[in-house]
TIVO-2410 file (N, C-alpha, C; in nm, 3 decimals):
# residues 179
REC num residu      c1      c2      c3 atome chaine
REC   1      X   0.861   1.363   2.953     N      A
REC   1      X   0.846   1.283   2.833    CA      A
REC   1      X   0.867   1.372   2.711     C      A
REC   2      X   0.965   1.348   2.596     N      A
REC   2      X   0.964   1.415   2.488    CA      A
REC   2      X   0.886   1.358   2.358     C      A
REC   3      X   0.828   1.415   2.330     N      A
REC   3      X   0.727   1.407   2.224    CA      A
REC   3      X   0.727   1.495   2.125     C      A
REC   4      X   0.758   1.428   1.996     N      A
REC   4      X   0.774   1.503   1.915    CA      A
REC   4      X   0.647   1.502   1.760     C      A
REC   5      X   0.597   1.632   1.696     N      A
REC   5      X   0.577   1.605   1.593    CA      A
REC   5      X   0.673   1.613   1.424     C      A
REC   6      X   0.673   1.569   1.335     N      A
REC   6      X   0.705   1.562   1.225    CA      A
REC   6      X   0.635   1.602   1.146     C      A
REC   7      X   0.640   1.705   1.072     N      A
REC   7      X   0.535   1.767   0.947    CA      A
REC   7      X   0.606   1.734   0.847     C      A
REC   8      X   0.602   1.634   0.765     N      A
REC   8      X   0.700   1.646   0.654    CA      A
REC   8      X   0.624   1.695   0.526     C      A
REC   9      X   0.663   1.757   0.451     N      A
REC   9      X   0.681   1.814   0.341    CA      A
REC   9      X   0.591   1.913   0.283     C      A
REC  10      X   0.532   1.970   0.434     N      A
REC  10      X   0.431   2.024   0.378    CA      A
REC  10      X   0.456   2.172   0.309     C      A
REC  11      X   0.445   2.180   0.199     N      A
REC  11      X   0.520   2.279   0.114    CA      A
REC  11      X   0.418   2.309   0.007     C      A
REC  12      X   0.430   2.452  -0.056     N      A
REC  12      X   0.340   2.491  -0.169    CA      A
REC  12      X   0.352   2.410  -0.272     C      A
REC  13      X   0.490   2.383  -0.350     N      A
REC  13      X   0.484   2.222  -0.460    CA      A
REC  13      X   0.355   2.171  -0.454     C      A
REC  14      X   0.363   2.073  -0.300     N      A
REC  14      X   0.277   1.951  -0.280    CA      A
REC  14      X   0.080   2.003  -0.275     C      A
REC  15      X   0.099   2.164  -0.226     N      A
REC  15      X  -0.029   2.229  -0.215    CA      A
REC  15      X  -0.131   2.250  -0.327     C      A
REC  16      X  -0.010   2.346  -0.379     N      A
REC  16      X  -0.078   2.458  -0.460    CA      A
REC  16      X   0.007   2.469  -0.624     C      A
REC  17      X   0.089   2.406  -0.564     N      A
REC  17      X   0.233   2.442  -0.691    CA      A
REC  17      X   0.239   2.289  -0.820     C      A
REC  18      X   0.396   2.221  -0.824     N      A
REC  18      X   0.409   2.211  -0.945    CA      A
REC  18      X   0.309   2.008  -0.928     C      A
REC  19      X   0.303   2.005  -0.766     N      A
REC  19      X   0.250   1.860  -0.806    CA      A
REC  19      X   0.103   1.900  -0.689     C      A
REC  20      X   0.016   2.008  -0.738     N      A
REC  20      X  -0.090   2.006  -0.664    CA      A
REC  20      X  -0.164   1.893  -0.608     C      A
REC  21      X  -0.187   1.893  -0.491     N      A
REC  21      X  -0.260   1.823  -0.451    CA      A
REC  21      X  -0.409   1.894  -0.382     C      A
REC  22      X  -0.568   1.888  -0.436     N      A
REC  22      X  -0.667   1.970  -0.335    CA      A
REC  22      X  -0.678   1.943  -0.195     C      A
REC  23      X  -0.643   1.759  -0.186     N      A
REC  23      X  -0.624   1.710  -0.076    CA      A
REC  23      X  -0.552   1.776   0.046     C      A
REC  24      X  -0.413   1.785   0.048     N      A
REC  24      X  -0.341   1.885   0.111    CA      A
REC  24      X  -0.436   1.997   0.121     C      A
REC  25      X  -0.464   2.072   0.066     N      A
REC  25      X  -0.465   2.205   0.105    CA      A
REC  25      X  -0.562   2.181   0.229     C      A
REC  26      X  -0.631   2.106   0.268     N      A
REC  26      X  -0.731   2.115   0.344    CA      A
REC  26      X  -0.703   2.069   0.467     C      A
REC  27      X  -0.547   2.014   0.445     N      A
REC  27      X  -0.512   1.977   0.594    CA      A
REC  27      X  -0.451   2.092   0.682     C      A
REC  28      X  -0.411   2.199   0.617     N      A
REC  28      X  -0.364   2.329   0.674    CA      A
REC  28      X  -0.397   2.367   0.814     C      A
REC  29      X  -0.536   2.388   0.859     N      A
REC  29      X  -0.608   2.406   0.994    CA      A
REC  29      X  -0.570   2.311   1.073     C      A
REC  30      X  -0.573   2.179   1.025     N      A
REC  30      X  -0.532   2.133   1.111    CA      A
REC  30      X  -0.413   2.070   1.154     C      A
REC  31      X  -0.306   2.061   1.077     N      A
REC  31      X  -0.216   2.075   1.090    CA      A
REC  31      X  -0.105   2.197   1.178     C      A
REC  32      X  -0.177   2.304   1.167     N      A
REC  32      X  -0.178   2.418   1.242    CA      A
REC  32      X  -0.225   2.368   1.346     C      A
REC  33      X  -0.314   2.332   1.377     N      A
REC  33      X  -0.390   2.301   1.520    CA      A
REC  33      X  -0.257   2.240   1.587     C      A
REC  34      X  -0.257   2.086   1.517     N      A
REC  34      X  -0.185   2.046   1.600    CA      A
REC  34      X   0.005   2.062   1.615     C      A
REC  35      X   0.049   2.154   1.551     N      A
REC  35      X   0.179   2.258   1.564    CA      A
REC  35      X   0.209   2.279   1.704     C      A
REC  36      X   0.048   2.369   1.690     N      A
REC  36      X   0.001   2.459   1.823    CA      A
REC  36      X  -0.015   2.413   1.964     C      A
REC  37      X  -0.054   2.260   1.959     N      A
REC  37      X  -0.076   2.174   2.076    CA      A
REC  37      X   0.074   2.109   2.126     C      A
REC  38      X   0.176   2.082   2.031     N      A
REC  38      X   0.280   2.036   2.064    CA      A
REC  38      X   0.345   2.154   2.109     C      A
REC  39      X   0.360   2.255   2.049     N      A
REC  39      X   0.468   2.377   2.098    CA      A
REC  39      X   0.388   2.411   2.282     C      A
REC  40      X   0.247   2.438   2.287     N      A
REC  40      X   0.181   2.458   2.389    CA      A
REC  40      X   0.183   2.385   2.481     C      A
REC  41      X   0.259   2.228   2.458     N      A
REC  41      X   0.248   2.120   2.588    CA      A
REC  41      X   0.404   2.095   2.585     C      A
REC  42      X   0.468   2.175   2.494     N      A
REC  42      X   0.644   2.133   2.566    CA      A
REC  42      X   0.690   2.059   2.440     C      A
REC  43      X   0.607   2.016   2.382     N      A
REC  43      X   0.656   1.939   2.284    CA      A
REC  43      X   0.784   1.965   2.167     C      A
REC  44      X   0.833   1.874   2.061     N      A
REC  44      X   0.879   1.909   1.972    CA      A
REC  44      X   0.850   1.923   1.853     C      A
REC  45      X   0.870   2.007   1.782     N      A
REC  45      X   0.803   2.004   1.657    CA      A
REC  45      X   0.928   2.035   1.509     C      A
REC  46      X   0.968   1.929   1.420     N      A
REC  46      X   1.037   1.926   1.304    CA      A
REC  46      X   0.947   1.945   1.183     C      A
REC  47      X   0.974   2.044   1.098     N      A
REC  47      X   0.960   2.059   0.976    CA      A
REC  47      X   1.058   1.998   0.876     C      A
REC  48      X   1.046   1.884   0.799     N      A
REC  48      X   1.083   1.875   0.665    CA      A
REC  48      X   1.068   1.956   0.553     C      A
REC  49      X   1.155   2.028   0.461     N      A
REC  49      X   1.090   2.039   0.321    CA      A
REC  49      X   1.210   1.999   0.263     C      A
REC  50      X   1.137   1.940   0.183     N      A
REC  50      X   1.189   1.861   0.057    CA      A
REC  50      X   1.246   1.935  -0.027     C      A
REC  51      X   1.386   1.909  -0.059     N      A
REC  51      X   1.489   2.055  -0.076    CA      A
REC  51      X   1.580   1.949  -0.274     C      A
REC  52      X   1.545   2.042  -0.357     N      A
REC  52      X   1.628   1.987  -0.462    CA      A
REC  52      X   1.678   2.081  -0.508     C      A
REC  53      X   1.792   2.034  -0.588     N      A
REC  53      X   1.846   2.137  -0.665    CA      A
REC  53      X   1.808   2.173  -0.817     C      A
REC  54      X   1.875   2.268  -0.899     N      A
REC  54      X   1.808   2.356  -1.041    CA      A
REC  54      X   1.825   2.193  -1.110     C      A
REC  55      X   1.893   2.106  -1.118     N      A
REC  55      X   1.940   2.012  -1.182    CA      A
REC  55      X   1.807   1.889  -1.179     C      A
REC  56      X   1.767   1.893  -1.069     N      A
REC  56      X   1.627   1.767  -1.038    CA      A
REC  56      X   1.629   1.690  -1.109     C      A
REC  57      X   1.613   1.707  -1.275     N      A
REC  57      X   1.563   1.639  -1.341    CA      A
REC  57      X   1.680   1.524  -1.400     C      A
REC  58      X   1.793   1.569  -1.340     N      A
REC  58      X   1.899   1.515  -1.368    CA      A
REC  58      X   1.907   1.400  -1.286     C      A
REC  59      X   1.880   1.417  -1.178     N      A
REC  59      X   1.899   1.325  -1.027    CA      A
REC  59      X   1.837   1.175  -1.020     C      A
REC  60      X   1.866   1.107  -1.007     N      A
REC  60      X   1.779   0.959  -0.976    CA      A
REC  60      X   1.609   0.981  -0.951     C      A
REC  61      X   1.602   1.031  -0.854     N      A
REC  61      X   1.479   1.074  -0.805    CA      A
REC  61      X   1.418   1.140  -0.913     C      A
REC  62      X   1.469   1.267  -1.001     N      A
REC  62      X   1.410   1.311  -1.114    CA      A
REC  62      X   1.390   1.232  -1.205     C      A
REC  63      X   1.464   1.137  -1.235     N      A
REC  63      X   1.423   1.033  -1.330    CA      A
REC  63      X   1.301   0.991  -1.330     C      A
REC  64      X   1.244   0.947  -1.128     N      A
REC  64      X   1.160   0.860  -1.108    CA      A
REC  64      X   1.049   0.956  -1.131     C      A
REC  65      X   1.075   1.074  -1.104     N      A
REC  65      X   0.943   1.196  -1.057    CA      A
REC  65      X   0.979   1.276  -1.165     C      A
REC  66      X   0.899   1.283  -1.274     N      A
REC  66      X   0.987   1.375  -1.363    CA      A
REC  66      X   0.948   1.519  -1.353     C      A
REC  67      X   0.892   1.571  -1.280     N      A
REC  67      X   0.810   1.697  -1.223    CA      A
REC  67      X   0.948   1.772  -1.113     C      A
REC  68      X   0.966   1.881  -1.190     N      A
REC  68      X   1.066   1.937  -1.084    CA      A
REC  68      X   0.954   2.035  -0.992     C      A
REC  69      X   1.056   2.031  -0.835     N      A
REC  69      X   0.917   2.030  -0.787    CA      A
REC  69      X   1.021   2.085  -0.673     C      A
REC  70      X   0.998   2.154  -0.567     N      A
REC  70      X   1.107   2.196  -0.434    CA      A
REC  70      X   1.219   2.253  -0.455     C      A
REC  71      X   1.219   2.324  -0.587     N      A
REC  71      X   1.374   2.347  -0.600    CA      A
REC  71      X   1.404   2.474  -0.500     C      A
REC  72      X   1.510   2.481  -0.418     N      A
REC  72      X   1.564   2.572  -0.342    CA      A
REC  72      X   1.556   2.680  -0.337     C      A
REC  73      X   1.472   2.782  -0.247     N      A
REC  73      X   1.469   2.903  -0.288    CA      A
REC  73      X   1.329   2.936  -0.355     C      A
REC  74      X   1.282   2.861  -0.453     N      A
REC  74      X   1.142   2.869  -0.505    CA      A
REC  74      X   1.009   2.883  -0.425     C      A
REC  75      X   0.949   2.989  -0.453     N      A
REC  75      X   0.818   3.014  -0.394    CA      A
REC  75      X   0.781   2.832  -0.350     C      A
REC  76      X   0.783   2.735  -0.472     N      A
REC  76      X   0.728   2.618  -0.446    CA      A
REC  76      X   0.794   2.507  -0.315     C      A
REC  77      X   0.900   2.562  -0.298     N      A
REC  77      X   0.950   2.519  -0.199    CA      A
REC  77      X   0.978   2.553  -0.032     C      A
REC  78      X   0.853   2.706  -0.017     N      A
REC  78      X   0.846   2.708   0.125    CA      A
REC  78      X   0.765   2.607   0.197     C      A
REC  79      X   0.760   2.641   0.282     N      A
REC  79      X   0.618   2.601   0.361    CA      A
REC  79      X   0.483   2.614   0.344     C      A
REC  80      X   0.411   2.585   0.365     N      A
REC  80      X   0.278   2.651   0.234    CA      A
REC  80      X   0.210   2.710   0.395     C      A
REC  81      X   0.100   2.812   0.316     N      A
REC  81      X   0.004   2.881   0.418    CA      A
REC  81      X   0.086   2.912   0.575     C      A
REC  82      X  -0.027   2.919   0.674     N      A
REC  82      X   0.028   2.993   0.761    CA      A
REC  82      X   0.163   2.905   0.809     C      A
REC  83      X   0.158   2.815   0.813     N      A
REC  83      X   0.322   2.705   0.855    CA      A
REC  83      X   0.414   2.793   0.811     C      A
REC  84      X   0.433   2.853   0.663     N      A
REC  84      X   0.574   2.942   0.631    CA      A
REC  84      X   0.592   3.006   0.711     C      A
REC  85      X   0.556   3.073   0.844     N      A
REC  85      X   0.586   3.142   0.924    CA      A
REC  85      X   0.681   3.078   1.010     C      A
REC  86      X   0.694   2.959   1.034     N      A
REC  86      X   0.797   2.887   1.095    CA      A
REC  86      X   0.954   2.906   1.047     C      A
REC  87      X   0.944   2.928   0.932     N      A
REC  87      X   1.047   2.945   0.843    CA      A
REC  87      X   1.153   3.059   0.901     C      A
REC  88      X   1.063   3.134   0.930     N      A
REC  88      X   1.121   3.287   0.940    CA      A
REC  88      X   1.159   3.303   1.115     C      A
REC  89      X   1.052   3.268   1.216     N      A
REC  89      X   1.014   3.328   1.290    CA      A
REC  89      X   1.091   3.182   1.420     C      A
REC  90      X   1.122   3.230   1.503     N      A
REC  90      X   1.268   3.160   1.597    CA      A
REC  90      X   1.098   3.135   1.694     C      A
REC  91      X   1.146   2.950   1.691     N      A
REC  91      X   1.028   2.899   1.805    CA      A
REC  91      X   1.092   2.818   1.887     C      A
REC  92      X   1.108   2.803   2.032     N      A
REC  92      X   1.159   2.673   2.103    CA      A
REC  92      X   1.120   2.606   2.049     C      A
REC  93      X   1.180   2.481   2.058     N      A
REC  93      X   1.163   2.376   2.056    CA      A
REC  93      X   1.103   2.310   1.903     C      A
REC  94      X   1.121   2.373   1.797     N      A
REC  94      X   1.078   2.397   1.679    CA      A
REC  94      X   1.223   2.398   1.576     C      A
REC  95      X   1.210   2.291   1.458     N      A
REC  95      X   1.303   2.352   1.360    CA      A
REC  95      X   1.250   2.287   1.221     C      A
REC  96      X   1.335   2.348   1.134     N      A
REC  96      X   1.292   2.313   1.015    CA      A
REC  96      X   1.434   2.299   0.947     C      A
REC  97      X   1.398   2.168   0.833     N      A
REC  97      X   1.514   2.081   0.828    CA      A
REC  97      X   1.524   2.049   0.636     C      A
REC  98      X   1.598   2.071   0.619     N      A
REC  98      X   1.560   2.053   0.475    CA      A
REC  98      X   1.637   1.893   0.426     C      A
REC  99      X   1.554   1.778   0.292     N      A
REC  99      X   1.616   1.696   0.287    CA      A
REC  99      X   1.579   1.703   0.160     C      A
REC 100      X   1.723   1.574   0.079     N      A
REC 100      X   1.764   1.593  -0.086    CA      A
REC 100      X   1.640   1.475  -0.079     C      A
REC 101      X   1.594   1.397  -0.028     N      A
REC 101      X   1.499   1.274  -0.117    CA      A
REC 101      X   1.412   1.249  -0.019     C      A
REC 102      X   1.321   1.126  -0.078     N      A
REC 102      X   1.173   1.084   0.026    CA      A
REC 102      X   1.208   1.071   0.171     C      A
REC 103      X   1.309   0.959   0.189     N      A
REC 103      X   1.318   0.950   0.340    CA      A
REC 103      X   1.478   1.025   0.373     C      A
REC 104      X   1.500   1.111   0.450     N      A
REC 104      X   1.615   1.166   0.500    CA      A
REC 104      X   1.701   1.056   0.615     C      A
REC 105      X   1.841   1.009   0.568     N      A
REC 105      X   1.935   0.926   0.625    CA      A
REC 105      X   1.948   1.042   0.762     C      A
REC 106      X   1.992   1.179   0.719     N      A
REC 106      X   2.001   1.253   0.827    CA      A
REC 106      X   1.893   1.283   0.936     C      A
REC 107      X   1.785   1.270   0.911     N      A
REC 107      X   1.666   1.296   1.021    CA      A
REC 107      X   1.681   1.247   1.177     C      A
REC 108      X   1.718   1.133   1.189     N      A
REC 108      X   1.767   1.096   1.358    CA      A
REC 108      X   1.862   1.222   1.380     C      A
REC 109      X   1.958   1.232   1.319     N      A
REC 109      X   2.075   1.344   1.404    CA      A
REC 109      X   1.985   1.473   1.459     C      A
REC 110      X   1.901   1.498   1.361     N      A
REC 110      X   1.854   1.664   1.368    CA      A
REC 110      X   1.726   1.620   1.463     C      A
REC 111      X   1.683   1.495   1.449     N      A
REC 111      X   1.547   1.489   1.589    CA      A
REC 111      X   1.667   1.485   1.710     C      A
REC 112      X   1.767   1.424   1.741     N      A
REC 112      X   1.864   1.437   1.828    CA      A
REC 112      X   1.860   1.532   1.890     C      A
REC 113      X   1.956   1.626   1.807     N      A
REC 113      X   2.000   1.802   1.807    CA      A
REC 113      X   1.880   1.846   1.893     C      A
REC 114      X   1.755   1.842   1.818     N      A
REC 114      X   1.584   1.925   1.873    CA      A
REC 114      X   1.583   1.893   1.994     C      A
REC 115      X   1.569   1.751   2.012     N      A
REC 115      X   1.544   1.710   2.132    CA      A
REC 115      X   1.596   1.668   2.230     C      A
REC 116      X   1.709   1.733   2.197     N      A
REC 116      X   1.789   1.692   2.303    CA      A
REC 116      X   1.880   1.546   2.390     C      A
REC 117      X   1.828   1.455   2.291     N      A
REC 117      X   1.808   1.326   2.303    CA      A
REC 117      X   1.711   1.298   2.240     C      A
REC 118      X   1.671   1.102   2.253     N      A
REC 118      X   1.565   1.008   2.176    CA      A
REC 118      X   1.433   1.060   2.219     C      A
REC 119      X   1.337   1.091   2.118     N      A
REC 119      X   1.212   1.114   2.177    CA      A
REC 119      X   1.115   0.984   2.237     C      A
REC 120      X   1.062   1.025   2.313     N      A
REC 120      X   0.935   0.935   2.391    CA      A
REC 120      X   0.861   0.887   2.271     C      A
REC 121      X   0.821   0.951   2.223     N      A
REC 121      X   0.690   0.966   2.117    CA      A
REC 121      X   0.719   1.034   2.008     C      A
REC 122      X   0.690   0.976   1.851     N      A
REC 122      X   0.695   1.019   1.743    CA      A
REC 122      X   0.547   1.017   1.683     C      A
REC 123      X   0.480   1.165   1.647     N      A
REC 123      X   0.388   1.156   1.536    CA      A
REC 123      X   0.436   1.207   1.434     C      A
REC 124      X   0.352   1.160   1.288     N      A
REC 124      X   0.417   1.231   1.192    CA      A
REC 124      X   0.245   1.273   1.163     C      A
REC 125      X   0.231   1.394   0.983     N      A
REC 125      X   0.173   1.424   0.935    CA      A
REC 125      X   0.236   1.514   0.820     C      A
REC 126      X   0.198   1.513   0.696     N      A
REC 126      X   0.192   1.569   0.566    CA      A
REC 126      X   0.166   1.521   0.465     C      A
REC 127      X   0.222   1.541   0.383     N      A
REC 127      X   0.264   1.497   0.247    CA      A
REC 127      X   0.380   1.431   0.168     C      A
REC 128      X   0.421   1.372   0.135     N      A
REC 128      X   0.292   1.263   0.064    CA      A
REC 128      X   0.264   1.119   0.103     C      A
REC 129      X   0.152   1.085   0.177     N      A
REC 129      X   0.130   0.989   0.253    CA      A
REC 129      X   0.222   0.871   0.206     C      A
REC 130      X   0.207   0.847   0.077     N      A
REC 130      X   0.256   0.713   0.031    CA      A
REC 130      X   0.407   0.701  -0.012     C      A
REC 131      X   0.491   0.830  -0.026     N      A
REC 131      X   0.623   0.859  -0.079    CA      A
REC 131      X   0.689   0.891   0.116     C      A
REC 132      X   0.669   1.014   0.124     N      A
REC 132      X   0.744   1.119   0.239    CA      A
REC 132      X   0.728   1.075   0.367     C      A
REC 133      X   0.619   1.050   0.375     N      A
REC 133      X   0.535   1.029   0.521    CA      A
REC 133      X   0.570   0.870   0.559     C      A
REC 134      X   0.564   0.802   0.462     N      A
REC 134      X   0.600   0.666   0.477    CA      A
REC 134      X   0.787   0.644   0.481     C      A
REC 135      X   0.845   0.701   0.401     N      A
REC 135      X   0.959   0.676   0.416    CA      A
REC 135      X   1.051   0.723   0.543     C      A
REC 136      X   0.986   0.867   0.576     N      A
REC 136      X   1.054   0.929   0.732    CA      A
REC 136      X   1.020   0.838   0.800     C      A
REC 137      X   0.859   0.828   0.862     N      A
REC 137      X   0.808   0.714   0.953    CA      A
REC 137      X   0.892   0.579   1.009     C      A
REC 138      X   0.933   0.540   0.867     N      A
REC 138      X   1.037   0.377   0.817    CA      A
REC 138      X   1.165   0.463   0.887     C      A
REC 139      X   1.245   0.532   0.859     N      A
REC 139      X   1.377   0.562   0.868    CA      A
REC 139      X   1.385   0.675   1.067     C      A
REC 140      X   1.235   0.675   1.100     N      A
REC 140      X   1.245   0.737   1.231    CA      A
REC 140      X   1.242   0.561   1.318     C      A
REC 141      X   1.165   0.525   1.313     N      A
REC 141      X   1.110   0.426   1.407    CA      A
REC 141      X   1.228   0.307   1.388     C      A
REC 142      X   1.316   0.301   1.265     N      A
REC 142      X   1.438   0.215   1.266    CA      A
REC 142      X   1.594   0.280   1.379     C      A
REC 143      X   1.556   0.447   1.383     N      A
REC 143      X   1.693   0.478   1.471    CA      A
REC 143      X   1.568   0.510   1.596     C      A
REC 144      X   1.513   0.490   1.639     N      A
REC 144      X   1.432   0.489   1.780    CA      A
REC 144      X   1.314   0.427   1.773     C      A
REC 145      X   1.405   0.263   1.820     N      A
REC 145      X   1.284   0.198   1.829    CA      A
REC 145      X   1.218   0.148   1.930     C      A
REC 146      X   1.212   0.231   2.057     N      A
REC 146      X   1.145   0.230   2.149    CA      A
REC 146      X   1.038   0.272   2.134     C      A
REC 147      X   1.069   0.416   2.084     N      A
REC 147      X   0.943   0.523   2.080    CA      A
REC 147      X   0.855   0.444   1.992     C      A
REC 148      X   0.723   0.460   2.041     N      A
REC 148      X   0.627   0.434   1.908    CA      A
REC 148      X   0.544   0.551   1.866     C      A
REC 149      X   0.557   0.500   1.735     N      A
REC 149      X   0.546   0.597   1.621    CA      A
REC 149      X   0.346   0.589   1.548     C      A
REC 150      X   0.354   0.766   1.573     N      A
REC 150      X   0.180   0.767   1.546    CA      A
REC 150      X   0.140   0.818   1.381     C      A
REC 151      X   0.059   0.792   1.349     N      A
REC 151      X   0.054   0.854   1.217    CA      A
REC 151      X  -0.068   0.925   1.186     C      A
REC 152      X  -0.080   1.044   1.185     N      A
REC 152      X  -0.230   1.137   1.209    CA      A
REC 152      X  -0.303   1.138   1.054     C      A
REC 153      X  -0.381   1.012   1.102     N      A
REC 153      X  -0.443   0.958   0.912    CA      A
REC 153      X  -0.488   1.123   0.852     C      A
REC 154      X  -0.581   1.175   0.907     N      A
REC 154      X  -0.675   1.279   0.839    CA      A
REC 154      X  -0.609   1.412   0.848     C      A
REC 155      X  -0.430   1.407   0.871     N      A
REC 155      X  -0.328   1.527   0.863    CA      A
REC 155      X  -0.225   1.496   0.786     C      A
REC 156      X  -0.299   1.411   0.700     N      A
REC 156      X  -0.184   1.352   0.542    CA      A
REC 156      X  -0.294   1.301   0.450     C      A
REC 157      X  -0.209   1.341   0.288     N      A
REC 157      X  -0.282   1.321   0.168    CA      A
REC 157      X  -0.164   1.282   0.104     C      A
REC 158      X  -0.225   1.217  -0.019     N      A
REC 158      X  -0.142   1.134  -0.084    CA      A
REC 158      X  -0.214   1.153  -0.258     C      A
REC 159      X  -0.134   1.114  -0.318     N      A
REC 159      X  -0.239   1.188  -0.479    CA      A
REC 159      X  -0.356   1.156  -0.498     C      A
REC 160      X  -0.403   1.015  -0.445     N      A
REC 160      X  -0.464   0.960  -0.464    CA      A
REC 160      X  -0.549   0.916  -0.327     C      A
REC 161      X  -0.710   0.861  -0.267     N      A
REC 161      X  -0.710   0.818  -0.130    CA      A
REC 161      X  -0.666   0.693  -0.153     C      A
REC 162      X  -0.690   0.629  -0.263     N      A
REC 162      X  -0.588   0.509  -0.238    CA      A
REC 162      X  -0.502   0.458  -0.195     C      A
REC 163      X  -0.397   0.567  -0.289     N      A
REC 163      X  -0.246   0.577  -0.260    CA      A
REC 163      X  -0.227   0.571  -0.084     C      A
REC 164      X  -0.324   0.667  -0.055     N      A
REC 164      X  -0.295   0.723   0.092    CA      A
REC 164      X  -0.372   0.611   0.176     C      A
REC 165      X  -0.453   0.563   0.176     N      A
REC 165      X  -0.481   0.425   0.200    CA      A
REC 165      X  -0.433   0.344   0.251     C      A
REC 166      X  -0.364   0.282   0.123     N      A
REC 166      X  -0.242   0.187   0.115    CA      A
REC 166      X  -0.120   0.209   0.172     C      A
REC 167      X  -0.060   0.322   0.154     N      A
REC 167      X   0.010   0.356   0.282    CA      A
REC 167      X  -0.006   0.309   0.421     C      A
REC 168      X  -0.101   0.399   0.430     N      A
REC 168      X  -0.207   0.356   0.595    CA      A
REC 168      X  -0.156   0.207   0.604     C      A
REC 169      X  -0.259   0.128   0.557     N      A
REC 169      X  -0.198  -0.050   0.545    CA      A
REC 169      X  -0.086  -0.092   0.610     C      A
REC 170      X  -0.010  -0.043   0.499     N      A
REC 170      X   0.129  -0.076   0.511    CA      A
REC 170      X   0.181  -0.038   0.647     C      A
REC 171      X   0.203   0.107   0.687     N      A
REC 171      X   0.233   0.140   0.788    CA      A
REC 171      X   0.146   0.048   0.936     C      A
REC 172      X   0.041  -0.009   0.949     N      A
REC 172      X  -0.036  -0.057   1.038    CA      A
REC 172      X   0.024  -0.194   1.018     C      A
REC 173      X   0.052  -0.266   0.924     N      A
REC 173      X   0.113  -0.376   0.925    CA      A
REC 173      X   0.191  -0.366   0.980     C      A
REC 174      X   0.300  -0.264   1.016     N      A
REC 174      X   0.454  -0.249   1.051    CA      A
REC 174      X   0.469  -0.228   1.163     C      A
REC 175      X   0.326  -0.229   1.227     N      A
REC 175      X   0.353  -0.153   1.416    CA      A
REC 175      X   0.277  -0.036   1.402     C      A
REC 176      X   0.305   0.077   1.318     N      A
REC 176      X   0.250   0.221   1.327    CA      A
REC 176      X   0.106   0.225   1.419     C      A
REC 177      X   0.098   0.335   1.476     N      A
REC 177      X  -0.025   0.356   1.540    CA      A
REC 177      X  -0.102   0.452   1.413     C      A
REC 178      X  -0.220   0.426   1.372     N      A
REC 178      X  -0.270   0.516   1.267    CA      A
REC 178      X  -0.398   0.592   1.365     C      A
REC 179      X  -0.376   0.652   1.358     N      A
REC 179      X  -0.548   0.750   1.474    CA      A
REC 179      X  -0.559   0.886   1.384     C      A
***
């Protein structure tokens, strides 16, 4: 069975940097934890970061977000805490994937590539529950829709618990498994 996790966006920006969140930072441990449980049972594991260019503010998306925030190369745009180590350091079954906006059109090809084929099982977790996390989720479970798709409530933050909330909602309306 292939089983994969999704960390999307978890990056210093969203942590520590230009759109702090305290929320995030506290999902770190465990987010780590569960890295550690997928690489340790065979699993797959994709990193998103949310990749813009010097221009951002120029872009559609900058319009909407006027906070430049991931730009390429920028401290604010690694991986935040111990996760940046992924970055660097060659893991089976492990990659990290960079995308220009909330939900990536490209993400099926590169879960493909990882896995070799359609995964069994999709969880996701990061940031930002109500933008990133929701839009991959939408754009994974539309190119594999067998697999059902989990969403690890208390390994995603959103600016707000509302925001992140309401997400939740939404996603549970849609099928999502929320645990």
């Amino acid at each position: 069975m292939k089983k994969l996790l999704v960390v999307v966006d978890y990056q210093n920006d969203f942590v520590t940097g230009a759109l702090e969140n305290p929320a995030a930072r506290k999902l770190e441990d465990g987010i780590a934890a569960k890295v550690t449980e997928y690489e340790q049972s065979g699993g797959y594991v994709l990193f998103t970061r949310d990749t813009h260019p010097e221009n951002y503010l120029q872009t559609r998306e900058g319009m909407f977000l006027p906070v430049p925030h991931c730009v390429r190369g920028t401290d604010g745009w690694h991986l935040y805490g111990k996760l940046a180590a992924y970055e660097n350091e060659v893991h089976p079954n492990v990659m990290v994937v960079d995308k220009p906006t909330f939900g990536s059109a490209a993400l099926p090809g590169q879960v493909l590539t990882l896995c070799g084929g359609a995964p069994d099982e999709i969880a996701l977790c990061g940031v930002v529950t109500d933008i990133c996390v929701l839009s991959n989720a939408i754009v994974l479970h539309s190119h594999f829709l067998n697999a059902p798709v989990t969403i690890h409530r208390s390994l995603c933050a959103a600016a707000t618990e509302e925001n992140h909330e309401r997400a939740l909602a939404v996603l549970a309306g849609m099928g999502y498994n929320i645990v």
